[in-house]
VOZATI-78223 format. One record per atom (N, C-alpha, C): residue in three letters; x, y, z. Coordinates in steps of 0.05 Angstrom, whole numbers, plus 32768, in hexadecimal, padded with zeros to 4 digits. Example, Ala and Ser with C-alpha at 12.3 -4.5 7.8 and 13.67 -1.06 7.14 Angstrom:
<sites>
ala81087F8E809Cala80F67FA6809Cala81087FBE809Cser81017FD3808Eser81117FEB808Fser81028001809D
</sites>
This chain:
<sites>
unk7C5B7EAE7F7Funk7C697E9B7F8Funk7C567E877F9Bunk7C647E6A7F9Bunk7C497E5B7FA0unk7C537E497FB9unk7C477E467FCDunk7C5B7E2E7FDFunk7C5C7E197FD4unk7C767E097FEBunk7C7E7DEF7FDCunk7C697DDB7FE2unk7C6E7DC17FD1unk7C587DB27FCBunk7C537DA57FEAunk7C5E7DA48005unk7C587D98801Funk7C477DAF8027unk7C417DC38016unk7C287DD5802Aunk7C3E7DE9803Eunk7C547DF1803Bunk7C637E078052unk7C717E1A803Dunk7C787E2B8044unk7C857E428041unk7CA57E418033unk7CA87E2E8035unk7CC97E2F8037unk7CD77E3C8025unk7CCA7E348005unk7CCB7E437FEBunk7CCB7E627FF5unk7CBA7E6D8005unk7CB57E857FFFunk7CD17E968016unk7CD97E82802Aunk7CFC7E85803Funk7D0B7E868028unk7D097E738011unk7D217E7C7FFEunk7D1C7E8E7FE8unk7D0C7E927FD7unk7D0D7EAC7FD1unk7D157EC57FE2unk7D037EC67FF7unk7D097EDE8005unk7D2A7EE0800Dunk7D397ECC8015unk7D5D7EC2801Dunk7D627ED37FFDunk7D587EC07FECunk7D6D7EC97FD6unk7D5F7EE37FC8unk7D517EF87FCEunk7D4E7F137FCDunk7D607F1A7FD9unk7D637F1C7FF9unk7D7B7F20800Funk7D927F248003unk7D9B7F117FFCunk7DB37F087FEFunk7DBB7F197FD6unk7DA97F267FC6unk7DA37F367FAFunk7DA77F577FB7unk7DAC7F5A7FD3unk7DA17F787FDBunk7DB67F7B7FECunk7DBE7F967FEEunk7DD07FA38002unk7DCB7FAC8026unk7DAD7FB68015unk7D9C7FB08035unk7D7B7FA88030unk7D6E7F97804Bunk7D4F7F9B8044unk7D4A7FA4805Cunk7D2C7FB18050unk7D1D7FBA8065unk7D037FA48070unk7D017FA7807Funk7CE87F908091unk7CD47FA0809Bunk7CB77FAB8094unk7CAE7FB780A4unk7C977FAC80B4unk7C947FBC80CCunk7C7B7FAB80E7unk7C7C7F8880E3unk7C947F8E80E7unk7C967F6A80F7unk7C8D7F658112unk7C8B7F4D8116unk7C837F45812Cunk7C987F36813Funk7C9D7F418155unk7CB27F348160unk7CC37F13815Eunk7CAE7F038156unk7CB97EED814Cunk7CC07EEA8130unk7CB27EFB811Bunk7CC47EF78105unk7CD87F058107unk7CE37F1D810Dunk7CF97F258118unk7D127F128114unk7D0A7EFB8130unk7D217EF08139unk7D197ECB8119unk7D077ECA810Dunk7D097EBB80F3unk7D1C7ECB80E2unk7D1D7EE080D9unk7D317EEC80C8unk7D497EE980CBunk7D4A7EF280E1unk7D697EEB80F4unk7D6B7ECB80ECunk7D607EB680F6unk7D647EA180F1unk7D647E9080D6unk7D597EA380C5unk7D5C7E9980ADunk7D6F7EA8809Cunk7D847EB680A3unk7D9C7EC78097unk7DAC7EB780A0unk7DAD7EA880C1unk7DC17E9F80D1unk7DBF7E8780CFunk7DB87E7780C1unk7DB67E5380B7unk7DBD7E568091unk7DBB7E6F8092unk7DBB7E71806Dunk7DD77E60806Bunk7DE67E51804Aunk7DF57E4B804Eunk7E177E538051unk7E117E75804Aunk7E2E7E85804Cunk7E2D7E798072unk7E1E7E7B807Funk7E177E7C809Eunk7E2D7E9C80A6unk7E1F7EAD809Funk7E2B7EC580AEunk7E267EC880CBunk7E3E7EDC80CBunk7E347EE080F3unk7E1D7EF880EDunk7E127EF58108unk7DF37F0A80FEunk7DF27F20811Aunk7DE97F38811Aunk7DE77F49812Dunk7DD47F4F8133unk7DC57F538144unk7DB27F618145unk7DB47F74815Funk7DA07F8D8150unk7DA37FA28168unk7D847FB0816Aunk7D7A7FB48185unk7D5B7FB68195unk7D5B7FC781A2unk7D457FDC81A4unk7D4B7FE581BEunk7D2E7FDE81CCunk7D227FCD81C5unk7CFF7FC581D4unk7CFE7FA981D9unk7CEC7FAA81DEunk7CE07F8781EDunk7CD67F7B81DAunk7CD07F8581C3unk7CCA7F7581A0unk7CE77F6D819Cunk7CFA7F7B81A0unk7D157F6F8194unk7D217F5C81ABunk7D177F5181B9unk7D267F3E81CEunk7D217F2381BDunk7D167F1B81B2unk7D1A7F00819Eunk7D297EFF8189unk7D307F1B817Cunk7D3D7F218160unk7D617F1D816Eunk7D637F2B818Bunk7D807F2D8194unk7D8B7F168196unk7D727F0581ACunk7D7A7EEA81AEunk7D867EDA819Cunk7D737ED68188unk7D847EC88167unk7D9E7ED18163unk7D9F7EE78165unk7DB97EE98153unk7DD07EE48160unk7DE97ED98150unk7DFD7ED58164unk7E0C7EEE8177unk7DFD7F058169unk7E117F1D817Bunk7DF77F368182unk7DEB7F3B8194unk7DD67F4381A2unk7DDB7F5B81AFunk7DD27F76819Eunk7DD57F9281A3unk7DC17FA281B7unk7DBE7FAB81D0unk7DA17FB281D0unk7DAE7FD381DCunk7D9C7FE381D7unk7D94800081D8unk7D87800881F1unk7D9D80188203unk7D8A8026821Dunk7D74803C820Funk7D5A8037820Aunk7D45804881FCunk7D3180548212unk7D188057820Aunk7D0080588216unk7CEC80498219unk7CEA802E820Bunk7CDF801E8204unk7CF18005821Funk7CFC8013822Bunk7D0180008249unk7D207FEF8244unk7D257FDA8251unk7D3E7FCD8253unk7D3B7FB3824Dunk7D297FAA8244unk7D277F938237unk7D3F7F868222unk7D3C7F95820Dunk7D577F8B8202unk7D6E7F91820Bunk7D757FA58211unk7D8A7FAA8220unk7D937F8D822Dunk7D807F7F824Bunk7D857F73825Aunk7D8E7F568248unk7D7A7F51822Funk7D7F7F3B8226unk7D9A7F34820Eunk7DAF7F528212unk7DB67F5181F6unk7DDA7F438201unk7DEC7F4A81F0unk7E0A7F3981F9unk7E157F6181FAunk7E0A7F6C81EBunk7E137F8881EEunk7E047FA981F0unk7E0D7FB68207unk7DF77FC78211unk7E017FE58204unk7DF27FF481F9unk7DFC800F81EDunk7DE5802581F4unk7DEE803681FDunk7DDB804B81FEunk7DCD805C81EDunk7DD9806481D5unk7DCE806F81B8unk7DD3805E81AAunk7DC7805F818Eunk7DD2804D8178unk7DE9805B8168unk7DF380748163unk7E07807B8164unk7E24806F816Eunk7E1E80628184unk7E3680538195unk7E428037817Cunk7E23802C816Funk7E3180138161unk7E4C8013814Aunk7E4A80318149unk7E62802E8129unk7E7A80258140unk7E808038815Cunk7E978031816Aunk7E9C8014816Funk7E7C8009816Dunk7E847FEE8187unk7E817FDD8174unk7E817FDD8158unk7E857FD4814Bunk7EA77FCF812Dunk7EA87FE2812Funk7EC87FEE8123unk7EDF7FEA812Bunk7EDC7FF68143unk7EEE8001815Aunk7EF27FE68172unk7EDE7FE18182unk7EE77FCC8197unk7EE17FB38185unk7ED07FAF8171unk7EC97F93816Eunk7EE47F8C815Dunk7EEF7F9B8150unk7F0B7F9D8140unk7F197F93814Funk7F227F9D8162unk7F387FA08177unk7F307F7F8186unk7F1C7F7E8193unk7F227F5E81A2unk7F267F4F818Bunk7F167F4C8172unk7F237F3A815Funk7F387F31815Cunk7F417F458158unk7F677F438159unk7F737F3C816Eunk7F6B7F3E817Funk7F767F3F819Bunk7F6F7F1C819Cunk7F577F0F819Cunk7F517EF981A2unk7F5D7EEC8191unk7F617EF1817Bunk7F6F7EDB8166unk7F867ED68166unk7F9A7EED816Dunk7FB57EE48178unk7FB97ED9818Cunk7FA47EDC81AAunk7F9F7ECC81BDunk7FA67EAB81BCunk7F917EB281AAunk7F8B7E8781AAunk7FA67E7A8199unk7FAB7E84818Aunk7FBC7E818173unk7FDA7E818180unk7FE57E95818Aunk7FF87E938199unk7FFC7E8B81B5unk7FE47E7B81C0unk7FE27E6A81DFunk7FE87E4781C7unk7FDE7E4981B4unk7FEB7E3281A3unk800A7E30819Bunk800D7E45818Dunk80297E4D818Dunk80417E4581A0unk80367E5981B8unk804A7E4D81CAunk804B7E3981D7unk80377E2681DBunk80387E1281E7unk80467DF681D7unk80427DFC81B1unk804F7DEA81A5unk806D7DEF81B2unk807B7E0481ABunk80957E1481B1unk80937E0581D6unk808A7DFB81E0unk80967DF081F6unk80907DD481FFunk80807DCE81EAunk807F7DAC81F8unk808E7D9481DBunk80907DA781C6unk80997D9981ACunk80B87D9281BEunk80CE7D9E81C2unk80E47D9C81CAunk80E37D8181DFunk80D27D8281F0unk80D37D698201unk80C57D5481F9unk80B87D4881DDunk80B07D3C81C8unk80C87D2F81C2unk80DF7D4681B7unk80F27D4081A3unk810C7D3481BAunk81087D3A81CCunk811E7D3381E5unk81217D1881E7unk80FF7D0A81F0unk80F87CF281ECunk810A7CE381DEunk81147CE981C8unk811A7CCF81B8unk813A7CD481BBunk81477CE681D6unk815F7CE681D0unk81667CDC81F2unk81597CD681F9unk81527CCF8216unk81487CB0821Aunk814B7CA3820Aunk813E7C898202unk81227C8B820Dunk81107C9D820Aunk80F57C9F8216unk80F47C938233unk810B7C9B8248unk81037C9A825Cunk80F77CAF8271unk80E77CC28264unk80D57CDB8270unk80E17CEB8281unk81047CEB827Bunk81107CFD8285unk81127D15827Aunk81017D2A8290unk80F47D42827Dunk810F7D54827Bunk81087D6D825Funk81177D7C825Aunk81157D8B826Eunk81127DA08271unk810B7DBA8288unk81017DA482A0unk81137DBA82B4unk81067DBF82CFunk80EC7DBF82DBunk80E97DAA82EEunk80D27DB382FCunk80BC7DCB82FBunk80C67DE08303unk80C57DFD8306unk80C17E0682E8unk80D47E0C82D9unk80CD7E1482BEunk80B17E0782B4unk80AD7DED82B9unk80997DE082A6unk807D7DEE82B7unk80807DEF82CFunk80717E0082E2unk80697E1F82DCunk80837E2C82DEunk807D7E4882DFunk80797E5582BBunk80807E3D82ACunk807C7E4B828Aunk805D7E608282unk80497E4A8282unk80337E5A827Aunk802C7E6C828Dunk80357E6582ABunk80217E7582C3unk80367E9782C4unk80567E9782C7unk80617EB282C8unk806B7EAF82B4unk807A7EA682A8unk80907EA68296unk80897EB8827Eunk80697EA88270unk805F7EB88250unk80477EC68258unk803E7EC18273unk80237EC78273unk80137EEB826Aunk80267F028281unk80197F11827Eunk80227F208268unk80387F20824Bunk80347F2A823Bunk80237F318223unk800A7F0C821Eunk7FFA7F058211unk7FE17F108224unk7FDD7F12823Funk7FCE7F15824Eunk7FCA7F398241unk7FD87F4E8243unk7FDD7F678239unk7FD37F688229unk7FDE7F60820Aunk7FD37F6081F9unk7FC27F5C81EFunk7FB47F4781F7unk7F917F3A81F1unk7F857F5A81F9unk7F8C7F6A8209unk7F7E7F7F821Dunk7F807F97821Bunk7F9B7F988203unk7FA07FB281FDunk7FA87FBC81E3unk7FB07FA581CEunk7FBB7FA981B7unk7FB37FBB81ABunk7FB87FCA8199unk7FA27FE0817Funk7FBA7FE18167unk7FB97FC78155unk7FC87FC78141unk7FC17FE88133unk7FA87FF7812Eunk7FAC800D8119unk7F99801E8134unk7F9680388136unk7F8A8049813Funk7F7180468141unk7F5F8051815Aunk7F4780608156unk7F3680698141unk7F4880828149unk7F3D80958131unk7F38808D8109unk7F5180728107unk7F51806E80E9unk7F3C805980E1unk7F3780428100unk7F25803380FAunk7F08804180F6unk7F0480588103unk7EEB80648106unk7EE0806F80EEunk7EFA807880DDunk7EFF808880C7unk7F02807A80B1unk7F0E806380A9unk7F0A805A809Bunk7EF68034809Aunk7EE480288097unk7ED28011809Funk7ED87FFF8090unk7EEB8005807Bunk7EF07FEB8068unk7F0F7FDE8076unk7F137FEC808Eunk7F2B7FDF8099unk7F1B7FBF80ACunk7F027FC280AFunk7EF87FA480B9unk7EF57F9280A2unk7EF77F908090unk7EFB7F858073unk7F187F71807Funk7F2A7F778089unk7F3F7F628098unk7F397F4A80A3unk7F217F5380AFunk7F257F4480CCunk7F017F3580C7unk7EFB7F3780A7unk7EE47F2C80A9unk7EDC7F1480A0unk7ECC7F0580A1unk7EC37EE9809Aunk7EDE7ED380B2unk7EE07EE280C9unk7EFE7ED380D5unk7F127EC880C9unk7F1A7EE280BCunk7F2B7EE180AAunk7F4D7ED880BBunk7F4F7EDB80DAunk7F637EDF80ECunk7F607EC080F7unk7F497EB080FCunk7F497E9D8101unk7F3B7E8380F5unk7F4E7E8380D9unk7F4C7E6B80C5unk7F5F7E5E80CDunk7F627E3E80C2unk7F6F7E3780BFunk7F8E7E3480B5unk7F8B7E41809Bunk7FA47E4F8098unk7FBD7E5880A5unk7FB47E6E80AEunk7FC07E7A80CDunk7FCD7E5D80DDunk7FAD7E4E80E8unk7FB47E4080FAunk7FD07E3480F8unk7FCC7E2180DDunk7FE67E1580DCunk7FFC7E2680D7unk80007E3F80C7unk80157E4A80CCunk80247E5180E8unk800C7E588102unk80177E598120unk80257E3E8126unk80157E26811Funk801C7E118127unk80357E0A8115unk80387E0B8104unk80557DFF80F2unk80687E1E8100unk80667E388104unk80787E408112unk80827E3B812Eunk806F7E278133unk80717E228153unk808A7E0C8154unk80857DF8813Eunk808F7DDF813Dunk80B37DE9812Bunk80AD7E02811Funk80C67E018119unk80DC7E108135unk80D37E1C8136unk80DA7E2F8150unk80E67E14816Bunk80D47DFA8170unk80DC7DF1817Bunk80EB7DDC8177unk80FB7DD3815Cunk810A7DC78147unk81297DDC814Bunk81257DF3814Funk81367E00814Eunk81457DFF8163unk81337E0A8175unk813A7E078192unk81477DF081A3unk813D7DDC8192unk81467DBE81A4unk81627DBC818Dunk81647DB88178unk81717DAC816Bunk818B7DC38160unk818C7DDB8163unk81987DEC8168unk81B67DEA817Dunk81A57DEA818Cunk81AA7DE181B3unk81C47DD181ACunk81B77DB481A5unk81C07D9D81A8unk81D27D9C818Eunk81D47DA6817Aunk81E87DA28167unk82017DBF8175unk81FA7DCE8176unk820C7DDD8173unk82257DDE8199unk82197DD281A6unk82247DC681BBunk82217DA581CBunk82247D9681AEunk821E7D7A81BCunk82417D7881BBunk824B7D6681C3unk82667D5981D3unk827D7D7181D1unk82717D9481D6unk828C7D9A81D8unk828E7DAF81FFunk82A47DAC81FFunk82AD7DBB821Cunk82A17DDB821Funk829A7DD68230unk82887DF6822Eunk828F7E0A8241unk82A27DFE825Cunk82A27E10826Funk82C67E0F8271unk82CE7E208283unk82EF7E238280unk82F37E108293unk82ED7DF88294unk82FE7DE382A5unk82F77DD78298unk82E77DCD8279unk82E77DBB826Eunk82CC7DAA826Dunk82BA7DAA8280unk82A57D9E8282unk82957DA78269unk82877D9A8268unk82697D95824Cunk82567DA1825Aunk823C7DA98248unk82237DAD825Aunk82137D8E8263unk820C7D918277unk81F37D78827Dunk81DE7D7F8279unk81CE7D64827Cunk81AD7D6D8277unk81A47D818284unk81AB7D8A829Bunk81947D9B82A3unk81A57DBA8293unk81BB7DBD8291unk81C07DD48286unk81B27DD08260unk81B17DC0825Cunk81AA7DBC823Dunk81957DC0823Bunk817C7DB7824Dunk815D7DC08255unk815B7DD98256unk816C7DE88265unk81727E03826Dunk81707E13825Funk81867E158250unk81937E248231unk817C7E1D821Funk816B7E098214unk81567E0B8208unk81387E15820Funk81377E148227unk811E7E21823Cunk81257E42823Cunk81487E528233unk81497E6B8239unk81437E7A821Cunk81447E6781FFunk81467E7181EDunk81247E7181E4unk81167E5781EBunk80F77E5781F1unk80F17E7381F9unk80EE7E758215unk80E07E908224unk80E67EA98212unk80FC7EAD820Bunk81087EC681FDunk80F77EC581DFunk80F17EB081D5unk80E87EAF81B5unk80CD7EB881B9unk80BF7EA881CEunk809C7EB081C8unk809C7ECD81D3unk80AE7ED081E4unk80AA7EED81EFunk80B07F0481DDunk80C57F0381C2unk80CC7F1881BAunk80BD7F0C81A8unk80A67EFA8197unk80987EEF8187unk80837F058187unk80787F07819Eunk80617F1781A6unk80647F3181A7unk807E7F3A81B0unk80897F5981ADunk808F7F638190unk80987F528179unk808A7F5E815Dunk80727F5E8159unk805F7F4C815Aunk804B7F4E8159unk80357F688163unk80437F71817Cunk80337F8C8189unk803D7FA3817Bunk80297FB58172unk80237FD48169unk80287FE9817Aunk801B7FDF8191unk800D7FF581A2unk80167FEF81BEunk80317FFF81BCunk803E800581D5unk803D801481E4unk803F800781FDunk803580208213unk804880198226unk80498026823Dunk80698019824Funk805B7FFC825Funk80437FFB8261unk80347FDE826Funk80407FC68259unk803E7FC7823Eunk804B7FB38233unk806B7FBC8233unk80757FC68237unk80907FC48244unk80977FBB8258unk808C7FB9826Dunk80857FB58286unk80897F928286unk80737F908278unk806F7F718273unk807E7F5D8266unk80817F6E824Dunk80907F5E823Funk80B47F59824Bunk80BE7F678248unk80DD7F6B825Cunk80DA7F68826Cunk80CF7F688283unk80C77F5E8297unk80C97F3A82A1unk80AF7F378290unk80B47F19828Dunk80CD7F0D8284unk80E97F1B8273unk80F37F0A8269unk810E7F128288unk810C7F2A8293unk811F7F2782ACunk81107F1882C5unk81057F1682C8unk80EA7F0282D8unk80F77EE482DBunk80FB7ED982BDunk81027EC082BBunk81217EC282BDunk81347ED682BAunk81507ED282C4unk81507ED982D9unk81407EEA82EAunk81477EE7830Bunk81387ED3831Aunk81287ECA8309unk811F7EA48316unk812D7E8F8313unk81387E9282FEunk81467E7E8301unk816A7E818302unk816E7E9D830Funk818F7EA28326unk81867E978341unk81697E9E8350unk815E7E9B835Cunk815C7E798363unk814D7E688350unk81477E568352unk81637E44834Aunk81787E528342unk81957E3E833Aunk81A67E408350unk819E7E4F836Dunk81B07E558389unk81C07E638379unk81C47E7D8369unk81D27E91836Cunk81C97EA68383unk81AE7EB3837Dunk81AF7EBF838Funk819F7EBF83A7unk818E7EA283AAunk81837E8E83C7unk81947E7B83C3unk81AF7E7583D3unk81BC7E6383DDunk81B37E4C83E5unk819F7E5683F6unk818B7E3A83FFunk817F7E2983E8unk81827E2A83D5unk81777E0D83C0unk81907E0B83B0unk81A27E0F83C0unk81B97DF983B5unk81B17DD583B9unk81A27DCA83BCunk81A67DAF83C4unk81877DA683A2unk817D7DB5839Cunk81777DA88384unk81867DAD836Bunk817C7D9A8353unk818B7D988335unk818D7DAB8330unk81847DC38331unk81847DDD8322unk819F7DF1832Aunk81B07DE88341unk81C17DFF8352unk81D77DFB833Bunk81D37E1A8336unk81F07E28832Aunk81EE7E278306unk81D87E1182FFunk81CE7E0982E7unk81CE7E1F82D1unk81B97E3E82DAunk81BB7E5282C6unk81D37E6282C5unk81E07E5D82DCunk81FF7E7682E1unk820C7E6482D5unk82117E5082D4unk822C7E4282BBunk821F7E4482A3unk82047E47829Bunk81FC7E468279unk820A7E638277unk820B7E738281unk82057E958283unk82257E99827Funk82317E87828Aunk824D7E918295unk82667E838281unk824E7E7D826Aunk82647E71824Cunk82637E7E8232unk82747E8C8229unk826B7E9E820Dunk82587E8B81EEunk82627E7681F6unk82567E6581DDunk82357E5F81E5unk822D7E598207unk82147E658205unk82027E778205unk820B7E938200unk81FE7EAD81F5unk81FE7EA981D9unk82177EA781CCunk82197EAB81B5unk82057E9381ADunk820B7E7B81B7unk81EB7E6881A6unk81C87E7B81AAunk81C87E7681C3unk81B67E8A81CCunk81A47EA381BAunk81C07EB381B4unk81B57EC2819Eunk81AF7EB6817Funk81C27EA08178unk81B97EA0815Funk81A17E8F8160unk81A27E828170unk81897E688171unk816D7E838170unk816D7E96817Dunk81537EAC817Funk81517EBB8164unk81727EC1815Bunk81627ECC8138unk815D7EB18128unk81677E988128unk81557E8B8119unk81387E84811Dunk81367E88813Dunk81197E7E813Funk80FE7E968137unk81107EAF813Cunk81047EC3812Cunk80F77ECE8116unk81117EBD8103unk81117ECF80EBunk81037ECD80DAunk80F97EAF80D7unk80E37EAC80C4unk80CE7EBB80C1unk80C57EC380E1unk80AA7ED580E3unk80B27EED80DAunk80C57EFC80E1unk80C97F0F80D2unk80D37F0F80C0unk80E67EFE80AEunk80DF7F05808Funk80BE7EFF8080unk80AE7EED808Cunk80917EEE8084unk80867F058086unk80837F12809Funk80777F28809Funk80807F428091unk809C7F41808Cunk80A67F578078unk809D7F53805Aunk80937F3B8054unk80997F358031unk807A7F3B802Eunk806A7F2C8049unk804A7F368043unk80397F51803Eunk80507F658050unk804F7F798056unk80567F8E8039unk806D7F87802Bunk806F7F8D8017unk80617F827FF7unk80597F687FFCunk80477F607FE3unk80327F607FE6unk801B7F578002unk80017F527FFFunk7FF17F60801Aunk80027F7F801Bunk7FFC7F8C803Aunk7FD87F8C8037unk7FCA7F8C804Aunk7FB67F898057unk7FAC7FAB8056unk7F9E7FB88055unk7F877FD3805Aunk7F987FDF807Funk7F9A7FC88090unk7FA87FD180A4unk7FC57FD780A1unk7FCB7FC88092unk7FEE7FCF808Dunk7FF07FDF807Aunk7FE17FEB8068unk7FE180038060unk7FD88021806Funk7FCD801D807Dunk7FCA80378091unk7FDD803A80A9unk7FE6802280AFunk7FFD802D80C8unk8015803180B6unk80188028809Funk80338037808Dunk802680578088unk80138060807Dunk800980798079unk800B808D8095unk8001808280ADunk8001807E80C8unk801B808F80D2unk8035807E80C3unk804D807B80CDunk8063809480B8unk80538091809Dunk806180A58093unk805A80C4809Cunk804180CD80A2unk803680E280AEunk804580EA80BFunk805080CD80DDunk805980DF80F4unk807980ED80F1unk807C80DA80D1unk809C80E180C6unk809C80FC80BFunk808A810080AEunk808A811780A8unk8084813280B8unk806D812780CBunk806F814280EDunk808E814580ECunk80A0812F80F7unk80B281348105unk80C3813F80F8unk80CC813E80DCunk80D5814C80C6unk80D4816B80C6unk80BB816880CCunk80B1818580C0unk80B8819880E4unk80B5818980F5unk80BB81938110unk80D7819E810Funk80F1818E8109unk8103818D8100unk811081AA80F6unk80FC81A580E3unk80FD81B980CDunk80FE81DA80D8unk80F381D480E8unk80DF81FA80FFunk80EC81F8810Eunk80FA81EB811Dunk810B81F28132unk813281F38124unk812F81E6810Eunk814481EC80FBunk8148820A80FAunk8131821780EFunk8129822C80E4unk8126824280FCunk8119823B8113unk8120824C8124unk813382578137unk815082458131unk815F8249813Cunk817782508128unk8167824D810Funk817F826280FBunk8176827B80F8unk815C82868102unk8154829880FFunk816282A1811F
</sites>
């Protein structure tokens, strides 16, 4: 091997890259703390640009941690040096299969629905007052209430996505631990491509196509209440703001695995939250704000059969798409995870079967 003709090494960075590249693993031996963190930097500029780890438990490895984008260090004997410098602290090296499998799995998922569905829902609530615009002669007479446009992200959707980022576990513990080709899913950010993106985003935009134009076709010029009156704007804002809250909320409730009564809590919660805010906030049951637009507003939407019955259908259309996608995916191009929570799921069929079965049996005996 000869260097390149400017007199440096560089030739000899790419051979050595494309050996790397050739091998499953290499070994490096008695490096010196700064080539260390060159290896690191020359795997992590290569042009796949992988994410890179590194894990230390000495004061030679505090330059190797630094480089890399994800920085492991080891409580050892060789002191706290890396430790102090790293993004993650472990006591044995034993600990990394967990904190790597198991939690790094888990926020993945957790973060990618995050961001993805804080997009989601926000299309699903500002697209509708977009599309209002042009029926309003763009005089910025908003859809929703004061208050709604207020309390949406802060109570209305907040702590069900809040939960979940914090607690989700699409597949078990024990199977991630047990089986490693289940991070094969979730790798090369496979959860946060583009792809995805626009699929959240074009479900966002249809969801709020639905919602507005739903609304407005299936109750524009007819009598809605038993004296004859029509709905007005603020009841029409209303009725589309009640089928909103209910969509992203039961959006996210397919989406969750891993139920515990805290996402019950939250999720139902939030969606009685927003009907006793706004009985509350319509002077049903504080009299005292009878004197703003909102008094009596949700008790006449509530108090007409044609707006439940829209109500509901406007929620399975806004639904359904996602769940016929996720049924057809599920059956033609299931994922390593969607094959173990079906395996997962037939097992606990079969306990209960077989439980069945023995207490069948012990009481014919």
């Amino acid at each position: 091997m000869k260097p390149g003709e400017d007199g440096n090494s560089t030739s000899y960075k790419d051979i050595f890259l494309e050996i790397c590249r050739q091998c499953s693993g290499v070994l490096c031996c008695r490096m010196a703390p700064l080539q260390k963190a060159q290896i690191v930097k020359l795997i992590k500029v290569s042009k796949e640009h992988p994410i890179t780890l590194a894990i230390g438990d000495g004061a030679n490895d505090v330059s190797m941690i630094l480089e890399a984008h994800v920085g492991i260090g080891i409580l050892g004997k060789e002191g706290r040096q890396a430790a102090r410098n790293s993004d993650y602290c472990i006591p044995k090296f034993k600990h990394l299969k967990k904190l790597l499998l198991v939690h790094g799995h888990y926020y993945y998922i957790r973060i990618a629905e995050l961001v993805q569905y804080f997009f989601y829902k926000n299309v699903c609530f500002i697209f509708p007052q977009f599309l209002y615009q042009f029926f309003c002669g763009f005089s910025q007479q908003p859809l929703y209430d004061a208050a709604y446009l207020t309390l949406y992200n802060i109570s209305f959707t907040s702590l069900p996505i809040l939960l979940y980022s914090l607690m989700e576990q699409h597949v078990s513990v024990d199977a991630l631990k047990r089986d490693p080709t289940l991070y094969r899913d979730i790798a090369k950010n496979a959860l946060l491509r583009w792809k995805l993106f626009l699929y959240w985003t074009f479900l966002g935009v249809f969801d709020a196509v639905a919602f507005f134009f739903g609304a407005y076709f299936l109750f524009d010029h007819s009598a809605m209440t038993s004296n004859g009156k029509v709905f007005g704007n603020w009841t029409f804002g209303t009725l589309v703001f009640t089928v909103l809250v209910f969509t992203v909320t039961l959006k996210l409730a397919l989406d969750t695995h891993h139920w515990t009564w805290m996402n019950h809590l939250v999720i139902w919660g939030s969606l009685v939250f927003y009907i006793i805010f706004s009985l509350l906030w319509g002077g049903v049951i504080w009299p005292f704000l009878n004197y703003q637009t909102m008094y009596y507003v949700f008790m006449q939407m509530l108090s007409t059969g044609p707006a439940w019955l829209g109500i509901t259908l406007l929620l399975t259309v806004s639904l359904l798409p996602d769940v016929v996608k996720k049924v057809i995916c599920r059956q033609l191009w299931p994922t390593a995870a969607d094959k173990v929570q079906e395996m997962l799921r037939d097992k606990a069929g079969n306990v209960t079967i077989g439980s069945e079965n023995n207490v069948q049996t012990l009481l014919e005996a």
